[in-house]
N, C-alpha and C positions, 0 to 999 in steps of 0.2 A: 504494500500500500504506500503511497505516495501523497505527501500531502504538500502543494505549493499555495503563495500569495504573492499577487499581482495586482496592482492598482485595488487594493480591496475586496478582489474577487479571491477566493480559496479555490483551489482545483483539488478534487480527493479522486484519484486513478485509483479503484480498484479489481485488481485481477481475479477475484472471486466476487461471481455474480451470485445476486438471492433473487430466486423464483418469484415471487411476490410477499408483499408485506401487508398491505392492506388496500381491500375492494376490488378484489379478481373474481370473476366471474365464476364460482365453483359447478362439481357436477349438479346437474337439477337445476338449475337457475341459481340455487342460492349464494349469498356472498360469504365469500371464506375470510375472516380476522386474524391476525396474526400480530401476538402480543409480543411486546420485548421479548420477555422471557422464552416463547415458543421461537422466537428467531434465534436465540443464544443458543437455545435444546436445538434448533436443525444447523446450526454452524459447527456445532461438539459435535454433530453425529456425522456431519460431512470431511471434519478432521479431526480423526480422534487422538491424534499424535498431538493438540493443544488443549492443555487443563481447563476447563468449564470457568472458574475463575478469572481466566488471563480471556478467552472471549466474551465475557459477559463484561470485562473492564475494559477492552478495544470500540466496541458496540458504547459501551456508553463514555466513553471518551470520545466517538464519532458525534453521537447525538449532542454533549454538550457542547463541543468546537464547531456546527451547525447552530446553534441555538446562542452561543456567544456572538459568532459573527454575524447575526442577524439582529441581534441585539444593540448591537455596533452599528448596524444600517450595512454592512457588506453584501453582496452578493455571496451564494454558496452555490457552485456547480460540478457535478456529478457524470463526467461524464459518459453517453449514454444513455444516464439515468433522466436527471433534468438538472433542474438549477432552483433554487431556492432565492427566494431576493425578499425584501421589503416596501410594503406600496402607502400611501398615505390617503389615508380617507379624509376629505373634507367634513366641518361640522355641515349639520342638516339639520333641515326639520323633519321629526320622522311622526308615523300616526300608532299611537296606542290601541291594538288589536281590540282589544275589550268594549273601551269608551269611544274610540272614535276620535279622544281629542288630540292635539299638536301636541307634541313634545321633541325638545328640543336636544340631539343628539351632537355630542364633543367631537371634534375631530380624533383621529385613532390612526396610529400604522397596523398593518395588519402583517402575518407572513403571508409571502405566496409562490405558487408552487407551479414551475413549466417543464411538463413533460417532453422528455429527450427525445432526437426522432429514435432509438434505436430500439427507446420502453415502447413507443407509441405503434411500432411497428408491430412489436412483438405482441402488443395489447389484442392487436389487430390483426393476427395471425400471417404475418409477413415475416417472422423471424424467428429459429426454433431454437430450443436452450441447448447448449452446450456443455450438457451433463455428462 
């Protein structure tokens, strides 16, 4: 794994790809979830020559160096995957579901998240895993 920074962007190269992590379209229609914990259980089981501890500590030292530089306002890209950025919502007026009346919503960054063409292919059955 490769981790670079360039004008604010992080680039994370990784050589082991994960099947999906959440909202893949399972057998039956239904949607298959996959929690931290269930991603650390299928990376242990894909190398079992690395201690469950030392991937469950890479895994979340990925997610918090993602969630720091996002934090920061950086961009995070994946490549492949997609890129993670930050957008900034204007305040508004927004309408209370219930009542009906105006209320007045703060401006917010939010994260956001652009599928790589390579997920997007594969989402879309253009691309087969490399299992």
């Amino acid at each position: 794994m490769t981790v670079t920074r360039t004008n604010g962007t992080f680039c994370l190269l990784v050589k082991q790809r994960v099947d999906h992590v959440q909202g893949v379209p399972g057998r039956g229609g239904e949607t298959e979830l996959m929690t931290k914990s269930e991603l650390i259980a299928r990376l242990a089981e894909q190398n079992p020559h690395l201690y469950m501890r030392d991937i469950e500590r890479i895994v979340t030292t990925i997610f918090d160096e993602i969630s720091d530089a996002l934090a920061e306002g950086n961009r995070v890209e994946l490549r492949g995957f997609g890129a993670f950025s930050v957008k900034s919502r204007d305040a508004r007026v927004g309408r209370n579901p219930r009542t009906g009346e105006a209320v007045q919503v703060d401006a917010k960054t939010v994260p956001y998240f652009k599928t790589g063409k390579l997920l997007r292919e594969r989402l879309n059955g253009g691309v087969d895993s490399e299992d």
